[in-house]
C-alpha positions in Angstrom: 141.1 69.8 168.7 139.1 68.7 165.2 139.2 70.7 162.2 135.2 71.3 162.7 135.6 72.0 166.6 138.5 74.8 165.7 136.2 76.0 163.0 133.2 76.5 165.5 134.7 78.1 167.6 135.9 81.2 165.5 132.9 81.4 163.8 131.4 82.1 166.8 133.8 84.5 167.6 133.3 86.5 164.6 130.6 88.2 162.6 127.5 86.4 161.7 127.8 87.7 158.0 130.5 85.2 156.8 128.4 82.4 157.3 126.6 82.0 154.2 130.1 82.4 152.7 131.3 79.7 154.7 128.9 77.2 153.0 131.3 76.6 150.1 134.0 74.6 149.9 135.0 70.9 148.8 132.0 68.9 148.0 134.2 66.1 149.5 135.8 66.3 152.7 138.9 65.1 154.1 138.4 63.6 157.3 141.1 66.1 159.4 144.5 64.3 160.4 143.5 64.5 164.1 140.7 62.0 163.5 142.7 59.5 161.9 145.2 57.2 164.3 147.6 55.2 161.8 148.5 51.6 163.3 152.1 51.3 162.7 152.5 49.4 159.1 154.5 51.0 156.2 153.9 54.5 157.0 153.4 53.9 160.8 157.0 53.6 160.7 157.8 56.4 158.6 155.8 58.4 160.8 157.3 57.8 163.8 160.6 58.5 162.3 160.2 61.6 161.3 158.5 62.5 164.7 161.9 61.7 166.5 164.5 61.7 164.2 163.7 64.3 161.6 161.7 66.9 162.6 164.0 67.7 166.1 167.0 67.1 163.7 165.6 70.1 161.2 164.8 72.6 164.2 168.6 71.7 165.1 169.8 72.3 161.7 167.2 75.8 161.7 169.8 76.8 164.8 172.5 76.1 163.7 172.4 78.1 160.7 170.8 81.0 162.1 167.3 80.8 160.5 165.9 80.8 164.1 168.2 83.4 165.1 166.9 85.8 162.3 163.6 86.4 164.2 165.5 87.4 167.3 167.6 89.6 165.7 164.8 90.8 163.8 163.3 91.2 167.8 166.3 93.5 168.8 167.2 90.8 171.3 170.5 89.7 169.3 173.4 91.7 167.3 174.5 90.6 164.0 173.3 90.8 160.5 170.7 88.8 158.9 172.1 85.4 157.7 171.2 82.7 155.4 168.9 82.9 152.3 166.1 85.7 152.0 163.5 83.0 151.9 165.0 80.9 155.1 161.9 81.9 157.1 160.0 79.4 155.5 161.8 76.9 156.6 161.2 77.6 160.1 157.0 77.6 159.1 157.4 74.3 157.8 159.3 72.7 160.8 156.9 74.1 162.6 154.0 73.1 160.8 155.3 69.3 160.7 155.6 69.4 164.2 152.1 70.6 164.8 150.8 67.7 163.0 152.8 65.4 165.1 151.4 67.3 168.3 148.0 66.5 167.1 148.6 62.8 166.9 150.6 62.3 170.2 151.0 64.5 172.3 154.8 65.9 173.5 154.6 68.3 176.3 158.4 68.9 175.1 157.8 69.3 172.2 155.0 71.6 172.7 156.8 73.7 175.0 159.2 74.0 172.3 156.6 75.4 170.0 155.4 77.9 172.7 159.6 79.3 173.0 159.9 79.5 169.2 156.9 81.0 168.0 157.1 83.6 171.2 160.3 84.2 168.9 158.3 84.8 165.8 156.3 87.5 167.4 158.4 89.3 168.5 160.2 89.4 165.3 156.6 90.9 163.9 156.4 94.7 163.0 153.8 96.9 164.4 151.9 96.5 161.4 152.4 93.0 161.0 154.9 93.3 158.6 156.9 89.7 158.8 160.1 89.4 156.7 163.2 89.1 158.9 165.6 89.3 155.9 164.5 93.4 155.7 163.7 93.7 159.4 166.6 92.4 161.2 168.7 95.9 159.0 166.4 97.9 156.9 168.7 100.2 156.1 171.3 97.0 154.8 168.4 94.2 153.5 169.8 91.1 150.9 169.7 92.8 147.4 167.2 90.5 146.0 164.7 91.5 148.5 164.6 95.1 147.4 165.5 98.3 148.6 161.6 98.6 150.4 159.0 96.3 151.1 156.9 94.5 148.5 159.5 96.4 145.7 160.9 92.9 144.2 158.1 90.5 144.6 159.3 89.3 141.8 162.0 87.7 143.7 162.1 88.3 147.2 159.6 85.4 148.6 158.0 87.9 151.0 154.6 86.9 150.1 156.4 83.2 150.1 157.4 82.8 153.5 154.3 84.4 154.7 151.8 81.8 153.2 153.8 78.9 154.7 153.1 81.0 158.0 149.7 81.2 157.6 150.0 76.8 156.9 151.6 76.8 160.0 149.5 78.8 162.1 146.1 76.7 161.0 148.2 73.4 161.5 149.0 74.5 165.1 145.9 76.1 166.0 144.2 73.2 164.6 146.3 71.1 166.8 146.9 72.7 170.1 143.7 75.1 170.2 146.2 78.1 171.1 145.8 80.9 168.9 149.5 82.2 169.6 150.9 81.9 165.6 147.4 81.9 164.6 147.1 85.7 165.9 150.7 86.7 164.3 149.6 85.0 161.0 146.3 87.2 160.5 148.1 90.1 161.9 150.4 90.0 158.5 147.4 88.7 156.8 145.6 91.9 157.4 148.2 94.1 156.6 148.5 92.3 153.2 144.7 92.8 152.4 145.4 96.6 153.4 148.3 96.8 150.7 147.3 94.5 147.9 144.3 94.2 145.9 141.6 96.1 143.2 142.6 99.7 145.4 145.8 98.7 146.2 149.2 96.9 145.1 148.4 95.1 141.4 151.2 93.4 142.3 152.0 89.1 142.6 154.0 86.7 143.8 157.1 85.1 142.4 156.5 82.1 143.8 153.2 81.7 144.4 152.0 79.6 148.0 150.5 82.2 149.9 146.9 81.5 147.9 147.3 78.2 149.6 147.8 80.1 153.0 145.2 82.7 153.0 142.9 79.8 151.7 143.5 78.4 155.3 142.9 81.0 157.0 139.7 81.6 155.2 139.0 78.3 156.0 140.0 78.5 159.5 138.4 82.0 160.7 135.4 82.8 158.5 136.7 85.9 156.6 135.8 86.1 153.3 138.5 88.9 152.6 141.6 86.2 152.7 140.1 84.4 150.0 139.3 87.3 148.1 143.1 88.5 148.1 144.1 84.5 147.0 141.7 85.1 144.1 143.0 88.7 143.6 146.7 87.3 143.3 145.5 84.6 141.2 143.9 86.5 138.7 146.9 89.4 138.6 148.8 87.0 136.7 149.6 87.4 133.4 147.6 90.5 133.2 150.3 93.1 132.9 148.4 95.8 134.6 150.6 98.5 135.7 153.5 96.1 135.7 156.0 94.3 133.8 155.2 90.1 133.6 157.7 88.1 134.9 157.2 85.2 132.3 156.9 81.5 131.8 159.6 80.4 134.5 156.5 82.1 137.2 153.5 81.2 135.2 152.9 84.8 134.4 153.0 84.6 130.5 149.1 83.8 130.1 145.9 84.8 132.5 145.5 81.7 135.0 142.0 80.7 133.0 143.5 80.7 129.8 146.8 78.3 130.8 146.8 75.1 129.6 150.4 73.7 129.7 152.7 73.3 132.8 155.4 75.5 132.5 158.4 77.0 134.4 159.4 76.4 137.9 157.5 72.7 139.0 157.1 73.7 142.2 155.7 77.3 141.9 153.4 76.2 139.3 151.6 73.3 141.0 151.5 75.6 144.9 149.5 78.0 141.8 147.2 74.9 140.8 146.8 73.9 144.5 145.7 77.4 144.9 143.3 77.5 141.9 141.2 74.3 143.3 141.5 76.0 146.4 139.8 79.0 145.3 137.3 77.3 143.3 136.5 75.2 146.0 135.5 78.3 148.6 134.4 80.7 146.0 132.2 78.3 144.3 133.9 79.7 141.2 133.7 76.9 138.2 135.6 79.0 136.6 138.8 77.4 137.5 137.7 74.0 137.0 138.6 73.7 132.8 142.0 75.4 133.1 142.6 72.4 136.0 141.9 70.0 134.3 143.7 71.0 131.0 146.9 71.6 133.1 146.2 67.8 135.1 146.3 66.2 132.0 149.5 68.3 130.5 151.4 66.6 133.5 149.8 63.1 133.7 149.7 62.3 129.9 153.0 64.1 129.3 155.2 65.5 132.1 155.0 62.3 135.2 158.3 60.3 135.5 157.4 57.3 136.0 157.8 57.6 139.5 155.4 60.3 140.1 157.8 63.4 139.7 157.8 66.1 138.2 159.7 68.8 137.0 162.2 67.5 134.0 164.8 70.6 134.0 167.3 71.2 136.3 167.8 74.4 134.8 165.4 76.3 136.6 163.8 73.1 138.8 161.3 73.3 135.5 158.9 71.6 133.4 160.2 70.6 130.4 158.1 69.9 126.6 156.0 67.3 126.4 157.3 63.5 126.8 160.6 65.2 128.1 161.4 62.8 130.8 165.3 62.0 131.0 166.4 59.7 133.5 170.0 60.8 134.6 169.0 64.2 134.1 165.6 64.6 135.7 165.6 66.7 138.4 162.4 65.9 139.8 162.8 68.0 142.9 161.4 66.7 146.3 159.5 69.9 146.9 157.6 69.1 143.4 156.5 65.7 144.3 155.1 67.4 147.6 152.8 69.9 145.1 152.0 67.5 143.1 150.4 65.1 145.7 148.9 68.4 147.2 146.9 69.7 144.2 145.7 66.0 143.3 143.9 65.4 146.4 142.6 68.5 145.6 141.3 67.4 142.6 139.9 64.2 144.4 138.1 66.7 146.6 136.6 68.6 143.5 135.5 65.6 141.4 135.5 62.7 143.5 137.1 60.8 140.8 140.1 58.0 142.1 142.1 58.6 139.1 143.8 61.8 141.0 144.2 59.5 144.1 146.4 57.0 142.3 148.3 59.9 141.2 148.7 60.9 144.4 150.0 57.2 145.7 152.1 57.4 142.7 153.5 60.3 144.3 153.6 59.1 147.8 155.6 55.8 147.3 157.6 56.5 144.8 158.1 60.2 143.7 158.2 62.1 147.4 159.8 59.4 149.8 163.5 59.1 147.9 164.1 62.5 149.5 164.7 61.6 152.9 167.0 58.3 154.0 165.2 55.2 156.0 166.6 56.4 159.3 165.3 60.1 158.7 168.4 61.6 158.4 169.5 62.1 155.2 167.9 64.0 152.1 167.9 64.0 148.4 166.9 67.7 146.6 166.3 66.2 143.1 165.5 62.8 142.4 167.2 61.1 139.5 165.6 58.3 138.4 169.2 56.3 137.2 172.8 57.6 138.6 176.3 56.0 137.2 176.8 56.5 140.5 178.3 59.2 143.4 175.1 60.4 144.1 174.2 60.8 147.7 171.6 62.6 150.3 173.1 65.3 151.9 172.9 66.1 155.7 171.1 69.3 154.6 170.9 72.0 151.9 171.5 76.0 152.0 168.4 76.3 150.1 167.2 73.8 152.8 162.8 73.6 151.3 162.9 70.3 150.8 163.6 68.8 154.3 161.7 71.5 155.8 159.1 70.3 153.4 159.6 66.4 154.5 158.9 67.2 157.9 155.5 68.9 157.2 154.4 66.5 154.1 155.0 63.5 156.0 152.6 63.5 159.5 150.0 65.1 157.3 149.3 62.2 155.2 146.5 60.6 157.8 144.8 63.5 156.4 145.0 61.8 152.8 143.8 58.9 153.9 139.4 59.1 154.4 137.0 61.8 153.0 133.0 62.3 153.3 130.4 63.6 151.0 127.2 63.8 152.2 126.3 59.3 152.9 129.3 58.7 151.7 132.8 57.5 153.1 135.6 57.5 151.0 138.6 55.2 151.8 141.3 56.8 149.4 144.5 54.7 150.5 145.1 51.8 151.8 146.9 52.0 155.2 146.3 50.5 159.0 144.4 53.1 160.8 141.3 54.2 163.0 139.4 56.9 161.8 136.5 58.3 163.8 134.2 60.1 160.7 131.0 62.3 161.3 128.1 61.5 158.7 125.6 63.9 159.6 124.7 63.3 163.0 126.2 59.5 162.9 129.4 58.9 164.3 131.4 56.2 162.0 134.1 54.5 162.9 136.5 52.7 160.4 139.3 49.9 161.3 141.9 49.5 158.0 144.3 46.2 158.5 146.5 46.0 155.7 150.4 45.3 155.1 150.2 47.1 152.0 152.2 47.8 149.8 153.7 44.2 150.4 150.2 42.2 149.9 147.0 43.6 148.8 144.6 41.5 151.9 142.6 44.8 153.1 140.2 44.2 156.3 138.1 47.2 157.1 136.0 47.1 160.3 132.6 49.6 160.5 131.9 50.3 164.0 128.3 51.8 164.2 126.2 52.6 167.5 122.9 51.6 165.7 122.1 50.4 161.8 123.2 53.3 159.7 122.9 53.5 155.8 125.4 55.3 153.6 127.5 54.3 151.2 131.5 53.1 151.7 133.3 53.9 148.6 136.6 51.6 148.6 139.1 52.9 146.0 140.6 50.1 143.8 144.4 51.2 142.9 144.3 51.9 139.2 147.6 49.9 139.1 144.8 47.0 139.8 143.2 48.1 136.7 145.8 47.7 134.1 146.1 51.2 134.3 149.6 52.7 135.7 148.8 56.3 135.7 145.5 57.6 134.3 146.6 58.4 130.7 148.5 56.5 127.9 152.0 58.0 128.9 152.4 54.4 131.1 151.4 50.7 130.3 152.0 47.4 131.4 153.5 45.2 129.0 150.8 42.6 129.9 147.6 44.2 130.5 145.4 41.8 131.8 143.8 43.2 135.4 145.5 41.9 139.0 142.7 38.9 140.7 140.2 41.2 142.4 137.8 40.1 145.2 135.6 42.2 147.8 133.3 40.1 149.9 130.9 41.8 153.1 130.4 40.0 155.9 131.9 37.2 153.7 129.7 37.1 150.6 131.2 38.4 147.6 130.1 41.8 146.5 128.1 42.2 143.3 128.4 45.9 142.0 130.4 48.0 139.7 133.2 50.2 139.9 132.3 54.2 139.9 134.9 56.4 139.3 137.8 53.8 140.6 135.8 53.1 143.8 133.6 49.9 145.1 130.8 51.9 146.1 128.8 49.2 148.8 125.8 51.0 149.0 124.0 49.5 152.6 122.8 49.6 155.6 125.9 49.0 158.3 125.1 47.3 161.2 127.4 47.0 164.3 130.4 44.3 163.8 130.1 44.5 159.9 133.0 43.5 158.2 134.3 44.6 154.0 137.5 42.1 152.9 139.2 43.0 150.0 142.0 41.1 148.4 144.1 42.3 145.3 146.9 39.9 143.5 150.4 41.6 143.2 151.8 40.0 140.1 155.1 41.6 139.3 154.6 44.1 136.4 156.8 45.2 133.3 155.8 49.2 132.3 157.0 50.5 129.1 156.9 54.2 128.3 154.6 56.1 125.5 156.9 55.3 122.4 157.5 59.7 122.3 159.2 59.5 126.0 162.4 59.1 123.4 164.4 58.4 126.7 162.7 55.1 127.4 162.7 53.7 124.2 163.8 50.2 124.2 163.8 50.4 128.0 161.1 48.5 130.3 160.7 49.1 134.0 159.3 47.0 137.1 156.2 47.5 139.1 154.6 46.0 141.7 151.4 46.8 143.6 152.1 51.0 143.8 155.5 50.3 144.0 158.3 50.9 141.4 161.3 48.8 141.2 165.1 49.5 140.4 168.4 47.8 139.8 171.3 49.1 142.1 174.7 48.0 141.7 175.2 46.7 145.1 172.8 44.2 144.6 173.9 43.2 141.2 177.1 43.8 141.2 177.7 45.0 137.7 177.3 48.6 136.3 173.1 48.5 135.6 173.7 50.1 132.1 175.2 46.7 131.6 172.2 44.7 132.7 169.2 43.6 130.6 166.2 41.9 131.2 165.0 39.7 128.8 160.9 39.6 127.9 160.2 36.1 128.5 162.2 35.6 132.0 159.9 35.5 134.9 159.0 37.9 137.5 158.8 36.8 141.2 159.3 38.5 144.0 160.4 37.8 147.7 159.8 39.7 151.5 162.9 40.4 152.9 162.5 41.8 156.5 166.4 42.3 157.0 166.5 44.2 154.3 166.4 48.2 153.5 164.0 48.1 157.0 161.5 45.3 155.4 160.8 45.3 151.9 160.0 43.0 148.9 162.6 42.4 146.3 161.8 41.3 142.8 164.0 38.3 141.5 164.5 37.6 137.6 167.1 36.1 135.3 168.7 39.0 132.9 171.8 39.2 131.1 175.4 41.2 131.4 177.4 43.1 129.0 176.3 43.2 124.8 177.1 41.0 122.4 177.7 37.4 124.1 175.4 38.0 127.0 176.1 35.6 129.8 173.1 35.0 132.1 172.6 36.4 135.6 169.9 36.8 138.3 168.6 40.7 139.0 167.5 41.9 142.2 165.8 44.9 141.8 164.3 46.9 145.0 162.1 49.5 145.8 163.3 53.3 143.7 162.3 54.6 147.6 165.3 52.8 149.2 167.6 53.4 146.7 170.9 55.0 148.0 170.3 53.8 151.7 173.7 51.2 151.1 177.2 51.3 149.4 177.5 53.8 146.5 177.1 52.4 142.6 175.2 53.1 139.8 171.1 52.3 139.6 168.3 52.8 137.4 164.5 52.5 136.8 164.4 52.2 133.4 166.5 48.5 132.7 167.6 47.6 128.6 164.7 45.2 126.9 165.7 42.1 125.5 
């Protein structure tokens, strides 16, 4: 079932008087998940994976350590205490969430049935009021001591409001997916019971960790009713007002009103579910209110707080921001679950301004920042993401505090989603993957053929498939990589900043326009069989760091196409802090389809040890494979001679 179909039909079956409401949201639209098929490729594969290796190896995991159990004990259909972490729940949402997706793009009558067993679970686990929190339920007498000694009594801490909002994600993912309304209903069960307790006559209180603005933004979206997006904005705008309450601080983002914030601080991944949550509200509130303090906080992170790879989140004390142009290598935490927010709140950002600079952020993100956490064959995960190791540093089979592969699982079959967006005659194609897409304009039905092997080669084909001769505009983003431009600021360069070769013909005549806002915007009339080729050169780039990231400082690191490079010891066999790569050797690279499941290698003479150098040739492979061999030391960032 489509996004609009889902939408439809519970408008229908509620009040008239929401839809004026309903006439806000993005000016740009994603085109839903369920309307986009990928065609195997680079992230065909990844797909795939995670639809029969991960996800059924996470609900196993969920099982085994009792985080599905929880709900039936919280059911009275199974002694024993509560076990696991207070915020385990959410695990279960995610899972759950990431399997919906998958439903929606092939159908698994196992799977499904699986769904149907688990969430019957979940129900039952549900108070009378809708109160969902197995950590209190399943002894209320006895709960954990960090979730307090009544409901909503340590919000602070306790992830109540936490796990909830990745319900509510859950419930519009499978609702959207299956058409059943089974979690749907559960979710705005709790949901109403939270607009009866919090708000201006209620609770002043908010969230520790904030992702239940996201949730009731969904179901907003997803039913019609006003009142969920009016509690997001009510949590929202709690913070870092103090009323009636002591502030929990920078670490939560609740030193400063959300409108008067201009620095990322505290917890990376709390803050960014917050700025997801802003655009969110902005978008469906029509509020432009939010729209400054966005932007200010966007370019706190992408001119002074993005590794290199596209993470975030510096500290490992308390998985935080750090100051500006902190960005340590060893040390950098970058946590999976950060990379995951920060690709979330950029395509919101896309969505808001229509400007391709967030979407190469969010590829950034994608190939380099979010996919180290979880192995080639699905298996395996990484929590934070180094970006060099001496060495010893593996993926785990899975974590106690167990977000991040949960978080995998959901991120990963709802990138189709990333992929195409409308506004008004215009078609958006955001990244460049091999896919069908089926796209309303209006009354026109579009469809759009991608053929690509990209990230390896930059050839594009896009086929538009029209029943009649249709005008609107096909906005085709060009990677700001192609550009000369790394990241959208001046906290990344190339070395050499001349632009990649660019080409984009139509029906084989070269295109004569400009760039707007990153895109090709081919501005026509389509007629059936018409045909848009783009080509982009992949030279082998050198990036140096903003001469303030102190940690790069005589450091230089590899880049081609979106893709960031790294020496691993395996490959090299020498210690990397030993290696060097000298400024004059030359770059080339070479496909490897035996290697690290198919990938492109980059090939250059360096040197080994200090003083008398002797020469030696590096093999540096994509930071996204790293760790997938024999242990050894590896590193981004390589010495500059």
């Amino acid at each position: 079932m489509s996004w609009l179909l889902a939408f439809v039909l519970l408008t229908l079956a509620g009040s008239g008087e929401e839809e004026p409401f309903m006439r806000a949201d993005y000016p740009i639209r994603p085109v839903p998940f369920s309307q986009v098929q990928v065609k195997g490729g680079f992230w065909g594969k990844r797909l795939e994976i995670n639809r029969t290796v991960t996800i059924p190896l996470a609900f196993r995991h969920c099982q085994e350590t009792g985080r599905i159990d929880n709900f039936v004990k919280a059911a009275g259909q199974m002694p024993g205490p509560f076990r696991g972490l207070h915020f385990d729940d959410s695990d279960v949402y995610k899972v759950i969430e990431g399997a919906s997706y998958s439903l929606a793009v092939q159908r698994d009558e196992k799977l499904e049935r699986y769904l149907d067993e688990l969430i019957a679970k979940i129900a039952a686990a549900q108070e009378a009021d809708g109160y969902l929190y197995t950590a209190r339920t399943v002894d209320p007498e006895n709960p954990p001591e960090v979730a307090g000694p009544t409901r909503w009594s340590n919000l602070k801490d306790s992830h109540e409001l936490y796990n909830v909002g990745h319900l509510y994600e859950a419930a519009a993912a499978h609702f959207q997916a299956t058409g059943k309304r089974t979690l749907l209903d559960v979710a705005l069960k709790n949901a109403d019971l939270l607009v009866r307790t919090f708000g201006p006559r209620g609770r002043h209180q908010v969230p520790g960790h904030q992702e239940v603005e996201i949730g009731l933004a969904k179901l907003c979206r997803v039913t019609g009713e006003r009142k969920y997006l009016e509690l997001a904005k009510f949590f929202l705008e709690q913070r870092g007002r103090g009323e009636g309450r002591a502030l929990y601080g920078t670490y939560y983002q609740d030193h400063l009103p959300v409108l008067q914030q201009y620095q990322a601080v505290g917890h990376a991944v709390r803050a960014q579910y917050m700025y997801a949550g802003m655009a969110d509200v902005a978008a469906l509130s029509g509020d432009s209110a939010y729209l400054p303090p966005l932007e200010r906080l966007w370019e706190n992170v992408v001119g002074k707080k993005l590794s290199m790879t596209g993470g975030v989140g510096a500290r490992r004390h308390g998985e935080s921001f750090g100051d500006d142009y902190e960005l340590p290598n060893k040390e950098a935490y970058n946590e999976t679950c950060a990379a995951i927010a920060n690709a979330l709140w950029n395509h919101r950002m896309f969505l808001l301004h229509g400007d391709a600079k967030y979407i190469d952020v969010l590829e950034r993100v994608l190939y380099n920042g979010f996919l180290p956490g979880v192995s080639l064959g699905g298996d395996l995960f990484f929590y934070p993401n180094p970006v060099a190791s001496d060495g010893g540093y593996r993926r785990s089979l899975w974590f106690e505090c167990a977000c991040c592969p949960s978080n995998v699982t959901r991120f990963l079959p709802s990138i189709p989603g990333f992929v195409y967006a409308t506004r008004g005659r215009s078609l958006y194609v955001n990244l460049l993957l091999p896919s069908v897409a089926r796209v309303e304009l209006g009354q026109d039905l579009v469809t759009i053929e991608q053929d690509t092997d990209y990230p390896w080669q930059g050839d594009l084909t896009l086929k538009v498939g029209v029943q009649k001769e249709t005008h609107f505009a096909l906005q085709v983003r060009v990677p700001g990589w192609a550009r000369s431009k790394p990241v959208p600021s001046d906290l990344y360069r190339y070395l050499e900043e001349r632009p990649a070769g660019l080409s984009l013909k139509v029906n084989g005549q070269p295109w004569v326009g400009e760039l707007r806002q990153g895109f090709a915007v081919i501005d026509r009339t389509w007629a059936p069989g018409d045909v848009v080729e783009l080509h982009i050169a992949m030279p082998v780039r050198r990036v140096l760091a903003h001469p303030q990231v102190r940690a790069d400082v005589g450091l230089v690191a590899i880049e081609r196409g979106p893709v960031v490079y790294c020496l691993e010891e395996v490959d090299n066999g020498a210690k990397v802090s030993s290696l060097a790569l000298p400024d004059d050797a030359e770059l080339t690279s070479q496909f490897r389809p035996e290697l690290l499941g198919e990938v492109v290698v980059v090939r250059a003479r360096g040197l080994v040890g200090e003083g008398k150098a002797r020469e030696v040739m590096l093999t540096a492979i994509p930071y996204f494979a790293w760790a997938n061999r024999a242990d050894g030391s590896m590193s981004v960032w390589i010495r500059r001679k």
